[in-house]
C-alpha positions as CSV (number, residue, x, y, z in Angstrom):
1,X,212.9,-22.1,-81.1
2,X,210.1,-20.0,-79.5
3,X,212.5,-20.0,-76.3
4,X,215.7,-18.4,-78.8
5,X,212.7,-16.1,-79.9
6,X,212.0,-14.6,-76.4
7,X,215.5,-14.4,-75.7
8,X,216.3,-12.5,-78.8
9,X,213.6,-10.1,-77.9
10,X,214.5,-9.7,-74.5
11,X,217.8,-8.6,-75.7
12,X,216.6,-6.0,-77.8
13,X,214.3,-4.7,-75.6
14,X,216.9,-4.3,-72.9
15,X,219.3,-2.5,-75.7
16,X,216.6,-0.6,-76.6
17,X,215.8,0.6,-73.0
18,X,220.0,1.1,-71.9
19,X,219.9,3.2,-74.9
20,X,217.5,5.4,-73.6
21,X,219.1,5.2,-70.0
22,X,222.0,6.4,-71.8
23,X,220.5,9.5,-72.9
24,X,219.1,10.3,-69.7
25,X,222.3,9.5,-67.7
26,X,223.9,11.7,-69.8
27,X,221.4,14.9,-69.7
28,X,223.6,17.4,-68.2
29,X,222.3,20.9,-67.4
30,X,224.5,23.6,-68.4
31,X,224.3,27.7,-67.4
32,X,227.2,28.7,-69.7
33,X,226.4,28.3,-73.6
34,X,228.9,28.3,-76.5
35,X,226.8,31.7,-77.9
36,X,228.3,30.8,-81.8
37,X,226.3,28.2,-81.6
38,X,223.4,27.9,-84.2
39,X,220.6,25.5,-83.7
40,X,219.2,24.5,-87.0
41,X,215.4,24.7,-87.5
42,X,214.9,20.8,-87.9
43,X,216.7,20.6,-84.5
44,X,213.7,22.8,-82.9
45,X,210.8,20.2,-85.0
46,X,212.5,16.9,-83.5
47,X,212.4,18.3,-80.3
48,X,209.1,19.3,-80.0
49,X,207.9,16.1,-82.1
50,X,209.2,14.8,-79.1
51,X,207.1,17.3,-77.1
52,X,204.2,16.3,-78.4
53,X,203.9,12.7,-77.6
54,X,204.3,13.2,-74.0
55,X,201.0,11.7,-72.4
56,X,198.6,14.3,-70.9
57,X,195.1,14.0,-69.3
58,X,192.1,13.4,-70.8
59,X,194.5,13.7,-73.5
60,X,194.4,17.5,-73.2
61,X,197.8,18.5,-74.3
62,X,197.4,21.7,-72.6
63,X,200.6,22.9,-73.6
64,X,202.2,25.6,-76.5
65,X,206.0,26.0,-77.0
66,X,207.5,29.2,-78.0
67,X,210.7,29.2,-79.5
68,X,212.4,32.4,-78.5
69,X,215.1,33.0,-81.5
70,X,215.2,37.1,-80.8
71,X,218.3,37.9,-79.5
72,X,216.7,41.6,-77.7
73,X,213.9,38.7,-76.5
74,X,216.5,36.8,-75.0
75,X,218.1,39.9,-73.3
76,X,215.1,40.9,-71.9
77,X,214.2,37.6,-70.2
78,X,217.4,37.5,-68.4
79,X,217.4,41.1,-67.2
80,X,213.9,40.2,-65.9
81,X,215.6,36.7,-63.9
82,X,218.5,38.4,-63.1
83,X,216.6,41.2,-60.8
84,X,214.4,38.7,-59.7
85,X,217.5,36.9,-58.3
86,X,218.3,40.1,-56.7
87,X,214.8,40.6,-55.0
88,X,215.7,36.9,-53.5
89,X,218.5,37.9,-52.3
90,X,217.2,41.1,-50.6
91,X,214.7,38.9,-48.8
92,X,217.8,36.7,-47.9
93,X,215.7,33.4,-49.0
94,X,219.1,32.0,-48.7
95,X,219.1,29.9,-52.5
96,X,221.2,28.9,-54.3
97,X,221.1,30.6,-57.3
98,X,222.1,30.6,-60.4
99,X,224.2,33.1,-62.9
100,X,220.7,34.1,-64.9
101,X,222.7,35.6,-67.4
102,X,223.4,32.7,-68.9
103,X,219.7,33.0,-70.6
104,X,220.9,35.6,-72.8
105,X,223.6,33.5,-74.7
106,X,221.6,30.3,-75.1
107,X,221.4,29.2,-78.5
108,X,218.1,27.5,-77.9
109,X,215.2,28.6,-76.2
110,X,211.8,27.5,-75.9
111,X,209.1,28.9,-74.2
112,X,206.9,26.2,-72.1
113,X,203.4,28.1,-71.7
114,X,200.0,26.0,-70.2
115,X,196.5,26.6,-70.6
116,X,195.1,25.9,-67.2
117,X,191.6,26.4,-68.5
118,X,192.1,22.4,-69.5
119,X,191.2,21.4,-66.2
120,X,188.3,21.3,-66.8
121,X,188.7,18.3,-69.0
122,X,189.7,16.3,-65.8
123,X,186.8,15.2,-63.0
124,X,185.3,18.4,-61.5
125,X,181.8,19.7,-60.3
126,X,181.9,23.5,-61.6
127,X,179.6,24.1,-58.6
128,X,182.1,26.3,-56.1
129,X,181.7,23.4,-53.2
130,X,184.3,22.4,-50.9
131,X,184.4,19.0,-53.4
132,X,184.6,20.7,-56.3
133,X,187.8,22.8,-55.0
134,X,189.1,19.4,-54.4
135,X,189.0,18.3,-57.3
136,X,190.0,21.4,-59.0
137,X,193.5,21.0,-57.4
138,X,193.7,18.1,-58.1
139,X,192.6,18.5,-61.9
140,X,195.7,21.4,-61.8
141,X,198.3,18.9,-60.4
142,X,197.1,16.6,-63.7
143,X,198.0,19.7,-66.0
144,X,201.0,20.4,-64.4
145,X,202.2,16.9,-64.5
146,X,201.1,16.6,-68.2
147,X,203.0,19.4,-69.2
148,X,206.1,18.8,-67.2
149,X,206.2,15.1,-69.1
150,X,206.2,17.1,-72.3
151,X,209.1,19.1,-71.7
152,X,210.9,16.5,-70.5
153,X,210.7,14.6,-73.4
154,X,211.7,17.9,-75.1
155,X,214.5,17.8,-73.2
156,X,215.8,14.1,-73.8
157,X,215.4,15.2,-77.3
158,X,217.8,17.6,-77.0
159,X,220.1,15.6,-75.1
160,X,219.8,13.3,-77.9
161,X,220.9,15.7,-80.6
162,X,224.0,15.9,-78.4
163,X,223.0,19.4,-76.8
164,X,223.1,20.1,-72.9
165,X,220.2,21.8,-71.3
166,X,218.9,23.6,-68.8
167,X,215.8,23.8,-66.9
168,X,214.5,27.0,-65.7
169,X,211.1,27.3,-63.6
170,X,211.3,30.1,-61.2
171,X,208.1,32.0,-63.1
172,X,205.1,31.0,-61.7
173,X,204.8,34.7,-60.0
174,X,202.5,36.9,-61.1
175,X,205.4,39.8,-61.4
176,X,207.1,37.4,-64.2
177,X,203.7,36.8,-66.0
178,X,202.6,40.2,-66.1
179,X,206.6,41.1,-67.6
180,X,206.4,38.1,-70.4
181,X,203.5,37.8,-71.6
182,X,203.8,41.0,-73.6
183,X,207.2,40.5,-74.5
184,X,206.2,37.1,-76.1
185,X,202.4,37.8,-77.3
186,X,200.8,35.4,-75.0
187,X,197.7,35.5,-74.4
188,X,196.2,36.4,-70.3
189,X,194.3,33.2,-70.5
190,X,197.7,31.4,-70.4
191,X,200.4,30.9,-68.5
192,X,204.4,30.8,-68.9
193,X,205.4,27.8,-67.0
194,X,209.1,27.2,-67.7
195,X,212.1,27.9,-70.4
196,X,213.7,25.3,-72.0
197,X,217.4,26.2,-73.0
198,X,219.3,24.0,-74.2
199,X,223.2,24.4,-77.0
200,X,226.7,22.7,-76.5
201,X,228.2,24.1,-73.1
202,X,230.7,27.0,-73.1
203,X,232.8,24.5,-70.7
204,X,232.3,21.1,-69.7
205,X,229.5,20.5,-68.2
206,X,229.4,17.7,-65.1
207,X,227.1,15.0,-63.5
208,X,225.2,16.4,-60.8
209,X,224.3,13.8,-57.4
210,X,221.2,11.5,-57.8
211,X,219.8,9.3,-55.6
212,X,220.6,6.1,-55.4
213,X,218.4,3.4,-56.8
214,X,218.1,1.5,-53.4
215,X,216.9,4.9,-51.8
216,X,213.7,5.7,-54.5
217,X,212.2,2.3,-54.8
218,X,210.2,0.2,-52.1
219,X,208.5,-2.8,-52.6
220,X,204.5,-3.0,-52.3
221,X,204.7,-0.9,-49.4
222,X,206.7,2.3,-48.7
223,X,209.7,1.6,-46.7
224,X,209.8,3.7,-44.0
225,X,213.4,4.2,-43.9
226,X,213.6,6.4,-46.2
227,X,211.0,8.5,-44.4
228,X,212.2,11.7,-43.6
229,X,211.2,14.2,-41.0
230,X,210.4,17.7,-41.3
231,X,213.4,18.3,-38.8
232,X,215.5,16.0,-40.9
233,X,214.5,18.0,-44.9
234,X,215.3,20.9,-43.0
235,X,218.8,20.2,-41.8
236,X,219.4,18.6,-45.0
237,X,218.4,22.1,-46.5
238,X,220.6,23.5,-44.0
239,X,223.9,21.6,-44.9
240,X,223.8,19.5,-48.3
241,X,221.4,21.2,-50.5
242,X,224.2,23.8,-51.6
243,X,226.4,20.8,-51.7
244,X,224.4,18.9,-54.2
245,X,222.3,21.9,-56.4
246,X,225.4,22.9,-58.5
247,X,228.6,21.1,-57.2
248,X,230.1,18.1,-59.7
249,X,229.2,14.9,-58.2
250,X,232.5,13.4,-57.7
251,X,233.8,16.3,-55.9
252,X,230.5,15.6,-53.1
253,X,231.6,14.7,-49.6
């Protein structure tokens, strides 16, 4: 009996889990919304009841969403990414970039905005010694891990309400602080980290390359086979990064 029990658990928790699997496999960024699209408000509560589970640090929760419902708001912050994809290109970085426009049709947006002065919740000295700036960075890499596992778990939400998202991080700069912060009230003390768009795709969207499983996981030590060297990222920035940034997965070479 006890051994039908554990196997009758088992099986749930393994439903349980593909369910979730299934949400995540099917998390599809898209840069082209359907603009008629109306996201009720209870949409924008489950997702950031969802937000604000995530684990954090210390327990911190150093983070603030801002949903962005304004449709001049929404203008502005594309205007402000797509000249920012301009200055990139001037300065022939050579990325891959996006249509930023995209922003100004999206019929959910939330704003992802950290409070770095939580660090000092994690292990630091406050004394200005080399240590202490060790641990500062590393306290910062704890915030910006906490926060980025709360907007995932934003974003599974959103896949879950059946919407397709998109991720948009290209703001730590000072320039892009300096032109949102005003725009959206926030505070100097804080920072604007990402945007969080998300609505049903103005075309289908398509499953971008992953990894596979065998080429992420090693077993109690790391398998140095899947070591790359510096030579080797860069000529994989060289010839498959545009290949695999925005390209549909089955039509990869």
């Amino acid at each position: 009996m006890a051994e039908e029990v554990s196997k009758s658990r088992e099986a749930d928790l393994r439903a349980r889990c593909n369910a979730l699997l299934e949400i995540m496999r099917n998390r599809l960024t898209t840069r082209q919304f359907d603009p008629d699209c109306v996201v009720p408000r209870e949409h924008y509560d489950l997702i950031l009841e969802a937000a604000r589970h995530a684990p954090s640090g210390a327990n911190a929760q150093p983070w603030h969403y801002i949903i962005v419902t304004d449709p001049g708001a929404k203008k502005k912050i594309a205007d402000y990414f797509v000249e920012e994809q301009r200055r990139r290109a001037k300065l022939k970085m050579k990325f891959p970039t996006p249509n930023y426009r995209g922003l100004e049709t999206a019929p959910g947006m939330i704003v992802v905005v950290a409070d770095f002065r939580f660090t000092r919740a994690f292990p630091v000295l406050m004394d200005g010694s080399d240590l202490d700036r060790q641990y500062h960075e590393n306290a910062e890499r704890i915030l910006l891990q906490s926060v980025a596992a709360s907007t995932m778990s934003a974003h599974l939400a959103a896949a879950a309400l059946g919407y397709n998202v998109w991720w948009v991080t290209a703001i730590g700069q000072e320039t892009a602080q300096k032109a949102m912060r005003p725009l959206l009230g926030v505070p100097e003390e804080l920072s604007i980290i990402d945007i969080f768009c998300f609505g049903p795709a103005a075309k289908a969207p398509y499953k971008r390359w992953k990894k596979k499983l065998d080429e992420i996981r090693s077993w109690d030590r790391f398998d140095m086979k899947q070591f790359m060297t510096l030579d080797q990222i860069s000529e994989w920035i060289k010839e498959t990064r545009h290949k695999v940034m925005y390209r549909d997965e089955s039509k990869i070479d």
